[in-house]
C-alpha positions in Angstrom: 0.0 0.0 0.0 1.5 3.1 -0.9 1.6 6.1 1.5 -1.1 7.9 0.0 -3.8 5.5 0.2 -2.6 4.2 3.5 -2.9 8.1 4.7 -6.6 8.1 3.7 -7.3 5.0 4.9 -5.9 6.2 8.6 -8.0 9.5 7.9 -11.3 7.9 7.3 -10.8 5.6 10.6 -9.8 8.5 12.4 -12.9 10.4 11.2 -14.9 7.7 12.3 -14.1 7.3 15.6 -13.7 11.0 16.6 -17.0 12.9 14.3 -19.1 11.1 13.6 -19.3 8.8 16.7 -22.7 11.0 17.7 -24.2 9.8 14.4 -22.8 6.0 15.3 -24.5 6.5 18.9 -28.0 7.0 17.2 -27.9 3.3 16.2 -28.8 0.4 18.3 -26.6 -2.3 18.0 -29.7 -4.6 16.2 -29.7 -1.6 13.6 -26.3 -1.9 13.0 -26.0 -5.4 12.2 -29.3 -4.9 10.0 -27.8 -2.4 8.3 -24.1 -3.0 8.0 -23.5 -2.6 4.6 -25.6 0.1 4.5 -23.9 1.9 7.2 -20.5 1.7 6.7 -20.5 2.0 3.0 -22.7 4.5 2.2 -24.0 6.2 5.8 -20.9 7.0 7.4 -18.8 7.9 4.4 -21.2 10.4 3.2 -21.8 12.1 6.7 -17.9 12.1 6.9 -17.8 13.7 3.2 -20.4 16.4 4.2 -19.0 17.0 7.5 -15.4 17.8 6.1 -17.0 19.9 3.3 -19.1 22.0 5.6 -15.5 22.8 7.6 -13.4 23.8 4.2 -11.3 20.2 4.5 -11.2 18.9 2.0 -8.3 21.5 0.8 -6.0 20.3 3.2 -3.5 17.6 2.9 -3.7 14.9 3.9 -8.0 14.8 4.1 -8.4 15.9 0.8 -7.2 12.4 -0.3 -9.9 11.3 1.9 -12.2 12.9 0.3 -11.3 12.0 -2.9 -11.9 8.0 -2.0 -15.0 8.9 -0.3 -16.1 10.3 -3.5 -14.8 8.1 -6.0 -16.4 4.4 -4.9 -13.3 1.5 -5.0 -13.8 -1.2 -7.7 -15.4 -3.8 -6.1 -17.9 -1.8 -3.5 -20.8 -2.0 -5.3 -22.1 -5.5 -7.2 -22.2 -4.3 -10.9 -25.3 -7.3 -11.4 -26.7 -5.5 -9.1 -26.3 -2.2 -9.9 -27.0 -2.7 -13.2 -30.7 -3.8 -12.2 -31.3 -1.1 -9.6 -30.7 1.7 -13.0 -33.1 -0.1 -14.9 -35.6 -0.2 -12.4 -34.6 3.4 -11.7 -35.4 4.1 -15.3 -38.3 2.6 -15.8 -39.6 4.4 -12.9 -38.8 8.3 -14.0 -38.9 9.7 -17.4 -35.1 11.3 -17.0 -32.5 12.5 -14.9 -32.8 15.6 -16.2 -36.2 18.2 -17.5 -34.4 18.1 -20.9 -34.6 13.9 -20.9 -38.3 14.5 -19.1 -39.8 16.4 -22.1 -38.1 13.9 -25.0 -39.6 10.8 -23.1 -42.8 13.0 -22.3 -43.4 13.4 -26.3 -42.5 10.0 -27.3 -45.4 8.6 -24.3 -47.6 11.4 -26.1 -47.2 9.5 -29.4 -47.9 5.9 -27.4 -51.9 8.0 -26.6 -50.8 9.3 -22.9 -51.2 12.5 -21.2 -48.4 13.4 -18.9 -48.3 15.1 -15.1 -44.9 15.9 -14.9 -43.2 15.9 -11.1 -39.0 17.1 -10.6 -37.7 15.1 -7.9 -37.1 16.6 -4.3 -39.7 17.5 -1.1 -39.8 17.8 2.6 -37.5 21.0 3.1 -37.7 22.6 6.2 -36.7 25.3 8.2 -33.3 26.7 6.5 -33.6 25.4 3.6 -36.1 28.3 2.1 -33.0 28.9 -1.1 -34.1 25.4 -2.2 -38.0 25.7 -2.3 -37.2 28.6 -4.0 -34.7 27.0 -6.6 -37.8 24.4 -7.2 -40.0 26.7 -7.8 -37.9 28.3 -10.5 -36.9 24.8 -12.4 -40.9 24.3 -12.2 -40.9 27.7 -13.9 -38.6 26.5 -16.6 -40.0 23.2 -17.2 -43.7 24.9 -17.6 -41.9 26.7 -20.3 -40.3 23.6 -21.8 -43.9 21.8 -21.5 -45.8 24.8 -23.5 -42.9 25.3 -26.1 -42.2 21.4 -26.8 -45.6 20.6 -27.0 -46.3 17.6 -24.6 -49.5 17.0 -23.6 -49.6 17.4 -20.0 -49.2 19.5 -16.8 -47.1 19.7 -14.0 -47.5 18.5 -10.6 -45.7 19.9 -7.2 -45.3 18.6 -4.0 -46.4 21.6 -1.1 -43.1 20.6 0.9 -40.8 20.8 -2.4 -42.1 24.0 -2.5 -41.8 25.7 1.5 -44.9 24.1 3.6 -43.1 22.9 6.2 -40.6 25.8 6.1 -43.7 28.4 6.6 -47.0 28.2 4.8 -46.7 31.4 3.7 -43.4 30.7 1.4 -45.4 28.2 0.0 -48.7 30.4 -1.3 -45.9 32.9 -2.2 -44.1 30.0 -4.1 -47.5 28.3 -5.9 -49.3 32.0 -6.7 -46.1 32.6 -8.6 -45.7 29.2 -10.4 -49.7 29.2 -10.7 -49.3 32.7 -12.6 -46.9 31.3 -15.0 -49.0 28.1 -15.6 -52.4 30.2 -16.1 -50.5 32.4 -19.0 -49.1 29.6 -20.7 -51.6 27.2 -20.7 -49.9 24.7 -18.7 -52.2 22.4 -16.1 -50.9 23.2 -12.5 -51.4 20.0 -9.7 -51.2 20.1 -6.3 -50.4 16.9 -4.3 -51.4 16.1 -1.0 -48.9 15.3 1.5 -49.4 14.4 5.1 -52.4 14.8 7.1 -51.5 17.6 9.2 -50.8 19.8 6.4 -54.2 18.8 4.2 -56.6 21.8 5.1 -53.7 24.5 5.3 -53.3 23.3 1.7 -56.5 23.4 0.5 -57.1 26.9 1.7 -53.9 28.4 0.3 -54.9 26.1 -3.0 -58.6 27.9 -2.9 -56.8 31.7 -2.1 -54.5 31.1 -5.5 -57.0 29.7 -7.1 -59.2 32.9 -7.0 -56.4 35.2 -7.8 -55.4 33.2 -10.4 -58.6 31.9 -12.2 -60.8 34.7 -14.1 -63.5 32.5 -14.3 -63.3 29.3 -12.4 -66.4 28.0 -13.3 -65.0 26.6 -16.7 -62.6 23.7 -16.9 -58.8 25.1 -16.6 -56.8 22.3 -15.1 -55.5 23.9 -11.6 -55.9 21.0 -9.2 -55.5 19.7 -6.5 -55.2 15.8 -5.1 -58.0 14.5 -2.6 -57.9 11.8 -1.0 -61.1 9.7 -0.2 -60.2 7.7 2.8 -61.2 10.4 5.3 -64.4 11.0 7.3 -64.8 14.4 6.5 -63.3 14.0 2.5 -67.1 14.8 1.4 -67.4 18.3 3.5 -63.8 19.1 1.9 -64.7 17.9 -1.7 -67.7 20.6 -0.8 -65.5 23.6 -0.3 -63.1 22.9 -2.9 -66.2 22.4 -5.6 -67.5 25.9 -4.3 -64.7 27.8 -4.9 -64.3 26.4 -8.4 -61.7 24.2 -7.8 -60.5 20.7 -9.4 -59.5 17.7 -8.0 -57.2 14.5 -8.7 -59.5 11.6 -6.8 -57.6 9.4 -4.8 -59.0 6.2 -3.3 -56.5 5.8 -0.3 -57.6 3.0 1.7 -60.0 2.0 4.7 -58.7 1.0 8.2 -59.4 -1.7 10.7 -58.7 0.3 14.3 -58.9 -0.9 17.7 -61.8 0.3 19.5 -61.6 3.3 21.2 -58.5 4.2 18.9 -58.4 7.9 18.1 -58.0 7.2 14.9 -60.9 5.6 14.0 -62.4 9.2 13.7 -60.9 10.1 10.9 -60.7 7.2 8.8 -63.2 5.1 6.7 -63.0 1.8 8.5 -64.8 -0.3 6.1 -64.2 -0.3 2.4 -68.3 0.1 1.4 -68.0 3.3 3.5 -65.0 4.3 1.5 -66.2 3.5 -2.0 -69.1 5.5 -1.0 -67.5 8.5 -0.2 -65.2 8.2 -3.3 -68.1 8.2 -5.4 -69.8 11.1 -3.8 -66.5 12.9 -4.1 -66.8 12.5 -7.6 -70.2 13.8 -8.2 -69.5 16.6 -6.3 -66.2 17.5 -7.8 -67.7 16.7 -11.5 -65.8 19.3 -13.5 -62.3 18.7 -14.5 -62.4 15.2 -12.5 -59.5 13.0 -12.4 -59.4 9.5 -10.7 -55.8 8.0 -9.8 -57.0 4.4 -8.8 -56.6 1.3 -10.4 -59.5 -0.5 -9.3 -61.3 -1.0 -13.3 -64.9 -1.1 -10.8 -64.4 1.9 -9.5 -63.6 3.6 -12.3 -66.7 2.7 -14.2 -69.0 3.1 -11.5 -67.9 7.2 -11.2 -68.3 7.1 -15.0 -72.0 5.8 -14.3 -72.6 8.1 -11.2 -71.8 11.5 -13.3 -73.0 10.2 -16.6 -69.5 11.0 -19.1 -65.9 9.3 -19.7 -63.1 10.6 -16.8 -59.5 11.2 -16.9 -57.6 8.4 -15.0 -54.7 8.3 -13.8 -51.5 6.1 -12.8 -47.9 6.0 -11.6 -45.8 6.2 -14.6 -43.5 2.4 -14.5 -45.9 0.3 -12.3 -46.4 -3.0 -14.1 -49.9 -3.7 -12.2 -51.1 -0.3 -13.6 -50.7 -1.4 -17.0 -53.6 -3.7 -17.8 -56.3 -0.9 -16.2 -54.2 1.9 -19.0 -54.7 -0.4 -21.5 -58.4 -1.0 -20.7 -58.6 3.0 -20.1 -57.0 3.7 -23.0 -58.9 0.7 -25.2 -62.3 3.0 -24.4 -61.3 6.4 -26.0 -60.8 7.7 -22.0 -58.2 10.7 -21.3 -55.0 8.3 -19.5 -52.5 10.2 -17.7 -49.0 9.2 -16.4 -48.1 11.2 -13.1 -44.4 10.7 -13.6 -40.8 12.1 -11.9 -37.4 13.5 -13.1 -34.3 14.0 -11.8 -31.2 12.5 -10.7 -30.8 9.9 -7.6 -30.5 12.0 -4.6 -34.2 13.9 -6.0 -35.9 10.5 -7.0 -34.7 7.9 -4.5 -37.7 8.2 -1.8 -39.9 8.1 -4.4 -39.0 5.6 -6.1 -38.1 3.7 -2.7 -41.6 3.8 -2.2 -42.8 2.0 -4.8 -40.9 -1.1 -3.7 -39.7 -2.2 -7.2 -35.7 -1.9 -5.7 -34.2 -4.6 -3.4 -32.5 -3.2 -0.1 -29.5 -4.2 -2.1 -30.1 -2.4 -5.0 -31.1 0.4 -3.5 -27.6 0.3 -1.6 -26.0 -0.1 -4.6 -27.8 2.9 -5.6 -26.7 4.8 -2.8 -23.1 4.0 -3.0 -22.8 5.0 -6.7 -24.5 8.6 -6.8 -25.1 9.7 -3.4 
């Protein structure tokens, strides 16, 4: 081993015994030998990386060796099988790593008969991290643009967190009235997911406020929505106030829950699933114009086309491979069929596409340890 390496390789042992031993102590032992590849290949070298970084180290001999292995994996860390599998999953996932690859794959799904609702990876920024909701809300700026110039069919969707919720609610109305504005002008649809529950009516009333300032005349179709979700026990009252005001709305069937009794709960969820088809169908009547459904259950689908007596828009995570034979029925019947899809490189996309549960732990290690 020449002196070099052997330098680093003291450096990086050092650095793991003296700063970050507070992120170590966080761990129980069980978690540690759960996650031990995990940890000590991609946990603790990038905390060390952004630790030295944060203190200017990286310029000084001998940790700027460090830094370079940390940031260059060996040969050998990650499985290439395995990697290998975790990009194409990846890929089939998201429609690019950039807005750029996002529009090209946008218009070749266009030619395949789909609409698109086009997401750019990132969400949950909080308190001191207000330059990055910002930042987002500019790229969302630009890719409107790209969206209205390059023709794809299809609007974009945000996230209220990617864009300042949880910083302040007020960063995020400022945030969405301007994006909104830009949307309106150009003719590009404008979505608003729903995150967690806390944050649902806080949403809805900054998503009513723009809305009006936004809207001329909000009685026609224009393709501002926002997501609502079903599977709670008031969804019908909030279906109500969002149809008053104009407003449009991307159904979502969410799920019932069994609770214990006398859980807490239990209040605001459907428990049984008649009570929550029911509601989803009442949701829909009320919310008629400019409906979208994202469910696959085929039943469902047809029954809201039954209750408000025309063809919907559905629909579906772009890459799902159980989604596919409900598009193809959708699509089969002359219906609008959407693909609510993602951009953006790893560190944007990985909880998202984490959740889905197409990547093995492994891969998604293998993930980690090449671009984080």
């Amino acid at each position: 081993m020449s002196s070099v390496p052997r330098v680093a390789f003291l450096m990086m042992i050092v650095m793991y015994g003296i700063i970050l031993y507070p992120t170590l102590r966080t761990y129980s032992t069980t978690e540690l030998m759960t996650n031990f590849r995990t940890f000590y290949t991609v946990e603790l070298p990038n905390n060390a990386l952004s630790t030295m970084k944060k203190h200017s180290m990286c310029t000084v001999t001998p940790v700027n060796y460090l830094c370079t292995l940390i940031e260059h994996r060996q040969p050998g860390l990650v499985d290439e099988t395995v990697l290998e599998s975790a990009i194409a999953k990846t890929l089939s996932l998201t429609v690019g790593f950039s807005i750029e690859e996002a529009i090209e794959n946008s218009l070749a799904l266009n030619k395949e008969g789909y609409r698109m609702l086009l997401n750019i990876g990132g969400e949950h920024y909080r308190a001191g991290e207000e330059d990055k909701a910002v930042a987002d809300t500019a790229k969302y700026i630009k890719f409107a643009r790209m969206v209205a110039e390059s023709g794809v069919v299809g609007s974009i969707s945000i996230k209220p967190s990617q864009l300042g919720m949880e910083i302040t609610p007020e960063l995020f109305e400022s945030n969405l009235a301007v994006l909104a504005g830009v949307c309106s002008k150009l003719g590009v649809g404008l979505e608003v997911d729903i995150e967690q529950k806390e944050y649902r009516d806080k949403t809805v009333e900054i998503y009513i406020r723009v809305l009006e300032a936004t809207i001329p005349d909000a009685t026609k179709p224009h393709g501002f929505r926002i997501a609502h979700q079903a599977e709670f026990r008031d969804t019908v009252d909030i279906a109500e106030l969002i149809a008053g005001a104009g407003g449009e709305i991307r159904l979502v069937r969410g799920k019932a829950y069994a609770y214990e009794a006398g859980d807490p709960a239990a209040a605001q969820h459907w428990g049984t699933e008649e009570e929550l088809q029911a509601a989803f169908l009442e949701c829909a009547r009320v919310c008629e114009k400019g409906l979208a459904l994202a469910t696959g259950w085929k039943h469902l689908i047809e029954e809201v086309v039954e209750a408000v007596g025309h063809d919907v828009e559905t629909q579906f995570l772009y890459g799902l491979p159980w989604h596919k034979p409900t598009q193809d029925v959708q699509l089969e019947k002359g219906r609008v069929v959407t693909l609510y899809a993602i951009s953006g490189d790893w560190s944007l996309v990985r909880g998202y596409v984490s959740r889905r549960g197409l990547l093995t732990e492994e891969e998604l290690v293998a993930m980690d340890a090449e671009y984080l």
